[in-house]
C-alpha positions as a printed NumPy array, in Angstrom:
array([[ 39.856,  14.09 , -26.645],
       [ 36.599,  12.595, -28.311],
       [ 34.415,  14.035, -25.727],
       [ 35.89 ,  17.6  , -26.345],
       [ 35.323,  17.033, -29.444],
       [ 31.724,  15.699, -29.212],
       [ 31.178,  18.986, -26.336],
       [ 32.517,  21.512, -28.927],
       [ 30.519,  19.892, -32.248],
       [ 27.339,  20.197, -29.728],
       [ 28.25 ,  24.022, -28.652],
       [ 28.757,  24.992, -32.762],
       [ 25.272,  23.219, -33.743],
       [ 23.545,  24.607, -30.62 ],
       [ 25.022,  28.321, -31.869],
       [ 24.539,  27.7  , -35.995],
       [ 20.242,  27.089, -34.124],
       [ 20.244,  30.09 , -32.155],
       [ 21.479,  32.683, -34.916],
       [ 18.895,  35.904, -35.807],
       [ 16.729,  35.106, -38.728],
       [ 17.22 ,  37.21 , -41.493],
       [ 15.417,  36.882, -44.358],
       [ 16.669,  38.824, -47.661],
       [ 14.079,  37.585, -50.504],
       [ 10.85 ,  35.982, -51.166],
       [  9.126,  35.176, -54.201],
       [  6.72 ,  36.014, -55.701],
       [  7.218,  39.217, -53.973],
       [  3.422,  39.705, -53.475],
       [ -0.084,  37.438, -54.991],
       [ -3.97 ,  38.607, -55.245],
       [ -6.485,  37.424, -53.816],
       [ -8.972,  36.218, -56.576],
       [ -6.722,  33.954, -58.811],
       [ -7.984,  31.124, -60.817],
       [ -5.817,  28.804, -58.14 ],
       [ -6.119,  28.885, -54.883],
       [ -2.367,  27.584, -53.877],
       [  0.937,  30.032, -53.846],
       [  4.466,  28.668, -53.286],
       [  6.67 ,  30.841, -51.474],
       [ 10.311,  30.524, -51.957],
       [ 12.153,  32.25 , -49.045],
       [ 15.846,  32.822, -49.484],
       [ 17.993,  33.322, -45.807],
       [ 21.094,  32.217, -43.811],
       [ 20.223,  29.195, -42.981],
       [ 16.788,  29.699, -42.752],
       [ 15.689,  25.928, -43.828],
       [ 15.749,  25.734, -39.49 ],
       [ 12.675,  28.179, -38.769],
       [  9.18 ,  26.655, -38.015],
       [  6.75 ,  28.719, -39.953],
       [  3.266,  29.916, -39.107],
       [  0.251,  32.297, -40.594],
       [ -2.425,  33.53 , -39.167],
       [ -4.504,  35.285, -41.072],
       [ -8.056,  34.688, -42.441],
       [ -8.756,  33.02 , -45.489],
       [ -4.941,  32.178, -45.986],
       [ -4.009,  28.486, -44.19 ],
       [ -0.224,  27.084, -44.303],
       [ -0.788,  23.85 , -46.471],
       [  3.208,  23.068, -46.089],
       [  6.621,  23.641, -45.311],
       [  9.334,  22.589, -47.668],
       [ 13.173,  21.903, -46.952],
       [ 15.924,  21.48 , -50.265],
       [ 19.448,  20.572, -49.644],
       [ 20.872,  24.269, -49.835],
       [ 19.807,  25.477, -45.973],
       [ 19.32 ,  28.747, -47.009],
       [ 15.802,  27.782, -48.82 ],
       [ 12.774,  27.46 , -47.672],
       [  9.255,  26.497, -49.353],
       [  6.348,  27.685, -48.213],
       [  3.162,  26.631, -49.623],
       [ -0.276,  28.587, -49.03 ],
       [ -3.675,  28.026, -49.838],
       [ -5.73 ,  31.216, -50.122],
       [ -9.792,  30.913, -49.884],
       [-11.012,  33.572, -52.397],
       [-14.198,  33.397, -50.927],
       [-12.438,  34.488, -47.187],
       [ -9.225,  35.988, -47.954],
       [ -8.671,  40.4  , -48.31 ],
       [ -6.361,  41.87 , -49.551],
       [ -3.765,  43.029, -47.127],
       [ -0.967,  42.42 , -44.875],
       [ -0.355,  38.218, -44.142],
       [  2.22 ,  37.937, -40.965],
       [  4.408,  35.2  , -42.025],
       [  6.   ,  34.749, -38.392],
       [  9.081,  32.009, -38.516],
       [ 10.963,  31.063, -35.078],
       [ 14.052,  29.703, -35.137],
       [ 14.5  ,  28.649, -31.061],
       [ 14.197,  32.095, -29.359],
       [ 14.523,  33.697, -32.568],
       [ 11.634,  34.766, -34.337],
       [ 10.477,  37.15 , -37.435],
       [  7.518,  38.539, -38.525],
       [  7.155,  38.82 , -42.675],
       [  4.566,  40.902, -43.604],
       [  3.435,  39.407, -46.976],
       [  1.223,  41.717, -49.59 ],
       [ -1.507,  40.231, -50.829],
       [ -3.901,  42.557, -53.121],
       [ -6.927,  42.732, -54.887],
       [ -6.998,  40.997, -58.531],
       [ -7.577,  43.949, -61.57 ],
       [ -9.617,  43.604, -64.098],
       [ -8.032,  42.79 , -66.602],
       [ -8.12 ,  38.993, -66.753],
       [ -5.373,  38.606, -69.55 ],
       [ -2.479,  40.406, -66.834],
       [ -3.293,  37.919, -64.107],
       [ -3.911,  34.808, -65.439]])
């Protein structure tokens, strides 16, 4: 009976892992490149999402961290973005989740000029 019981809680994990990543929010929705600080926190809102390794490759943006909360459908995701590197454009926020993965594309864009609006 136990090791039924230890075979099925194994199965349920091993499926509650393998699930499709679906991500429905992240904020801020989109940063500039040019702001007085260089780090941006992402928080990512999915099912379950707190399981996905994250990755970025893009230049001028580096993946300083990864943060995990209680609630497993959070994720933190901390950036550093060079000014003096980064463009504006498209940052592929890939996260993988076993054989699951998904590609975010994440806006970045070019600071205005008016220095009051972005501070």
């Amino acid at each position: 009976m136990i090791r039924a019981l230890i075979i099925i809680l194994c199965l349920w994990q091993t499926m509650a892992i393998a699930q499709p990543i679906q991500i429905q929010k992240i904020n801020p929705p989109l940063w500039w490149v040019g702001m007085e600080h260089s780090d941006l926190e992402l928080m990512v809102y999915g099912a379950n999402i707190s399981n996905a390794k994250v990755s970025v490759n893009y230049p001028g943006v580096l993946l300083s961290g990864v943060t995990q909360v209680e609630n497993p459908n959070y994720l933190f995701v901390n950036l550093r973005i060079d000014n003096s590197v980064a463009q504006p454009g498209l940052v592929p926020i890939l996260f993988t989740n076993g054989q699951n993965q998904l590609t975010v594309q994440y806006q970045l864009e070019a600071k205005g000029q008016d220095p009051i609006q972005y501070k």
